[in-house]
N, C-alpha and C positions, 0 to 999 in steps of 0.2 A: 662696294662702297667702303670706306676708309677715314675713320673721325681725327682727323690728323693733331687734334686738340682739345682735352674735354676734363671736367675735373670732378673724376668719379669721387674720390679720396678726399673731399670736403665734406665737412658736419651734414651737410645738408643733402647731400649727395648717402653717404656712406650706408644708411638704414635704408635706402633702397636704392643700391648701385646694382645687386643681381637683378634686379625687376628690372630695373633699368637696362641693363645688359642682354635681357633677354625679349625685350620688346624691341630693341635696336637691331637686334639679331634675327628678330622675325621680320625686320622692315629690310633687309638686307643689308647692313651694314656688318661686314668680317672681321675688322680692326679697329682699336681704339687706343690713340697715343696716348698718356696721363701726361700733367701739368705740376712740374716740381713747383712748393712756397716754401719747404721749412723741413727742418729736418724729422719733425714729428708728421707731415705729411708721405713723408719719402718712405717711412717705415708703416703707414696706412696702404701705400700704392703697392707698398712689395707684396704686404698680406694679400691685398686683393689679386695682383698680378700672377703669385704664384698659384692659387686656385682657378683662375680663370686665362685660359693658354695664349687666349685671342689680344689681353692687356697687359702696353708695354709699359715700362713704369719710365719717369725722367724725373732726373733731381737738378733741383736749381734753388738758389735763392731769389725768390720775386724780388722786384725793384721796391714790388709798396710793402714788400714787406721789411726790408732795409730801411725803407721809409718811418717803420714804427718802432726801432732800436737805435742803439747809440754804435757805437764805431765798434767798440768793445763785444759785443752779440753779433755784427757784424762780421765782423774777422771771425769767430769764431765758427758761425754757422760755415764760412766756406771754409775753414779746415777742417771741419767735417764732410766737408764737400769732397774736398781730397781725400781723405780716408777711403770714404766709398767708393771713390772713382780710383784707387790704385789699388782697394780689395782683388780679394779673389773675382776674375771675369765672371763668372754664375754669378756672382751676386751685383755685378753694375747693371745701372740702366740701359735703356738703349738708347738714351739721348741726353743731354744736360740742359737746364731751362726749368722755368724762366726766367730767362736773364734780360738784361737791358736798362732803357731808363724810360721813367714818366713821370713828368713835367703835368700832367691832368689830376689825378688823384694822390698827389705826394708834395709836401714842403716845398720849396726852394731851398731851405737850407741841407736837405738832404740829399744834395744832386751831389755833393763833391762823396756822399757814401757810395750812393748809387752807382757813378762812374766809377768807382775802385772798385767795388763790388762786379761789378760786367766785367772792366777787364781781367780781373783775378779768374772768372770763372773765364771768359774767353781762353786765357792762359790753361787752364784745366783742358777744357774738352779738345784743346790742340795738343796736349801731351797724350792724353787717352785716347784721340782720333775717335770723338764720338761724334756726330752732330749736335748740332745748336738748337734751343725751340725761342725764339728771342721775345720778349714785350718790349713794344716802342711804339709812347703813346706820346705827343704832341713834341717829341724830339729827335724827328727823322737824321737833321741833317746833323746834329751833334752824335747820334748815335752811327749814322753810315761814315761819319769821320772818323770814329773810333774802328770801325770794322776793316774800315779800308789802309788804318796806320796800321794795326796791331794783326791783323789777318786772321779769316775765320778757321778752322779746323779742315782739314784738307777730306774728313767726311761730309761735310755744306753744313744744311741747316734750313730752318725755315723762320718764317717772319710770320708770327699767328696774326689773325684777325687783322689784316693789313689794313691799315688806316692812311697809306700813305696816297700820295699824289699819283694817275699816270706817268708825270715824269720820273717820277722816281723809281721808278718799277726798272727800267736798265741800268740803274747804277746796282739795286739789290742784286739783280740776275747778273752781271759783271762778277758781281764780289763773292756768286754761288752758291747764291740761298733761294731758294722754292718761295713761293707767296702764299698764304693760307686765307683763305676767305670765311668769314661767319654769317653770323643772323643779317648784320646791318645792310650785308647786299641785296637782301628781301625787301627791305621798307621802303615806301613810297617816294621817300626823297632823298636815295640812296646812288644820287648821280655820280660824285666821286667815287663812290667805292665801285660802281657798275662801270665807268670809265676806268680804273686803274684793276677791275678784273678783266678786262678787253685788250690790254696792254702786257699783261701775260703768256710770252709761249707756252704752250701747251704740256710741254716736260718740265716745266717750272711751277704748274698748280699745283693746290692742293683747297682741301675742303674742310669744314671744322665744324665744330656744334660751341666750343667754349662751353657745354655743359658747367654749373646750372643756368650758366649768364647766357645774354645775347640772345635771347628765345627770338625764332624767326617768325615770320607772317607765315602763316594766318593761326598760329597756335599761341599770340601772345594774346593776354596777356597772360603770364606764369611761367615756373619755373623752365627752365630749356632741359633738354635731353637728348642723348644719340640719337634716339628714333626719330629725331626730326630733320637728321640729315639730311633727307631728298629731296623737303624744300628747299633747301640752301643751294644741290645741287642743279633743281630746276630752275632758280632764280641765276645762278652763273651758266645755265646752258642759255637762258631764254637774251643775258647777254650777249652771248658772246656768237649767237645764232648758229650753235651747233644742237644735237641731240644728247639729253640727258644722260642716257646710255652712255654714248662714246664722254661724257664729261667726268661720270661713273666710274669708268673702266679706266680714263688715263691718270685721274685726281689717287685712286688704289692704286696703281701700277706705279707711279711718282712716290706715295707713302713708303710703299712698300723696298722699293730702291733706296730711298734716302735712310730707312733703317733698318737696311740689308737682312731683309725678309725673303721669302719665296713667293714667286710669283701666283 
C-alpha cells in the first residue's frame, strides 16, 4: 500500500509522525507521499524525509495558504519555490503541490492570488518535469480550464482527495493526471465520490489518508493517520467490485510510477 497524500510535517502531525510511521508500517503501507503548505513546512518534510527512506517530500504553496497573505508573500513564497526546484537534484522533492484553487475554505477575493499562484507553480514543475499533487475544491471546471490551456508537466500528476464529478473523471485522465481517493469514500453518503471512483481506470488510481484530516469510517471520530489506509482502500475495492488486494497492489504500483520509484 501507498499513502499517495498525508501531511506528516504539520504541528499536529510532527511529535508523533515516527509512531505514526511505524504503525502504518506494521499495517502494511511502504510509501508515504508529504503534502507541500509553506516554505517552513517544506524544510519540516526534508528533516523528516531524510531520516525516514520510505518519505517523499513535495513542495507547493497551498491555495488556503495564498489564501491568508497578500500578493506580496505570495510571489515571494513561490520564488522560493524556484529556488528549491532548480537546486542541487538531491535536494528537490519528488513532486510540487499543493497547488490549485478553492473556492470552499478561502475568500473570493483571493481567487485572482490563488489562480497566479497555480499557474506560476504549474510553470515550475513543467520546467523541473516533476509531477503535480493538485488541491481543487469547489472549482473543478475553472481549475481543469487552467490545466488544460497551460498544460500539466509531461511527468502527470495527481488530483488528491477527488471531489470531483464521474463526469469529470475523463477530462482529468485526458489531461494525465491519476485520481487520489480519501476518507470521504468510506462514509455513508458518500455516493459521488463512490460513483467518480468507479469511473477511474485502474492505472489512474490512487489512494490517500490526507493525514491528519479526512479520518475514514469506522475510526472517526479523531485524528486520521496512514495506518488507516486499508479502510479507504476497502471502501474503493468494495466500489468498484474488485478485491482489496489487487486495489492494494495497483493504487502502489500507480504511486510508485508517478514518482519514478522502484517497483
Amino acid at each position: 500500500m501507498f499513502d499517495a497524500h498525508c501531511h506528516l510535517s504539520v504541528d499536529r502531525m510532527v511529535p508523533s509522525a515516527e509512531d505514526a510511521l511505524a504503525k502504518a508500517r506494521a499495517a502494511g503501507v511502504r510509501g508515504f507521499l508529504l503534502a507541500g503548505i509553506d516554505p517552513d513546512d517544506w524544510n519540516r518534510q526534508w528533516e523528516l524525509a531524510t531520516s525516514q527512506p520510505d518519505v517523499y517530500p513535495c513542495f507547493g504553496v497551498h491555495p488556503q495558504r495564498v489564501g491568508e497573505i497578500d500578493f506580496d508573500h505570495t510571489r515571494a513564497m513561490v520564488e522560493q519555490l524556484a529556488n528549491r526546484l532548480t537546486g542541487p537534484v538531491h535536494l528537490r522533492p519528488r513532486a510540487v503541490g499543493e497547488l490549485g484553487l478553492d473556492r470552499a475554505m478561502c475568500d473570493s477575493d483571493s481567487l485572482p492570488r490563488q489562480t497566479w499562484a497555480f499557474r506560476e507553480q504549474l510553470a515550475l514543475a513543467r520546467a523541473a518535469d516533476l509531477p503535480i499533487v493538485l488541491h481543487i475544491l469547489r472549482a473543478q471546471d475553472a481549475a481543469l480550464s487552467i490545466l488544460e490551456a497551460d498544460g500539466i508537466p509531461k511527468a502527470g500528476g495527481l488530483v488528491h482527495s477527488f471531489s470531483g464529478s464521474a463526469d469529470l473523471v475523463k477530462r482529468y485522465v485526458k489531461a494525465g493526471l491519476m485520481l487520489s481517493f480519501a476518507g470521504p469514500v468510506t462514509y455513508t453518503n458518500a455516493r459521488r465520490a463512490v460513483d467518480a471512483c468507479r469511473a477511474v481506470p485502474l492505472d489512474y488510481l490512487l489512494v490517500e489518508t490526507d493525514s491528519p484530516d479526512q479520518t475514514p469510517e469506522p475510526h472517526r471520530p479523531g485524528p486520521n493517520q496512514p495506518a488507516y489506509l486499508p479502510a479507504i482502500i476497502e471502501a474503493v475495492a468494495q466500489a468498484r467490485g474488485q478485491a482489496p488486494s489487487a486495489i492494494a497492489e495497483a493504487t502502489e504500483n500507480n504511486a510508485r510510477r508517478l514518482l519514478r520509484l522502484g517497483l
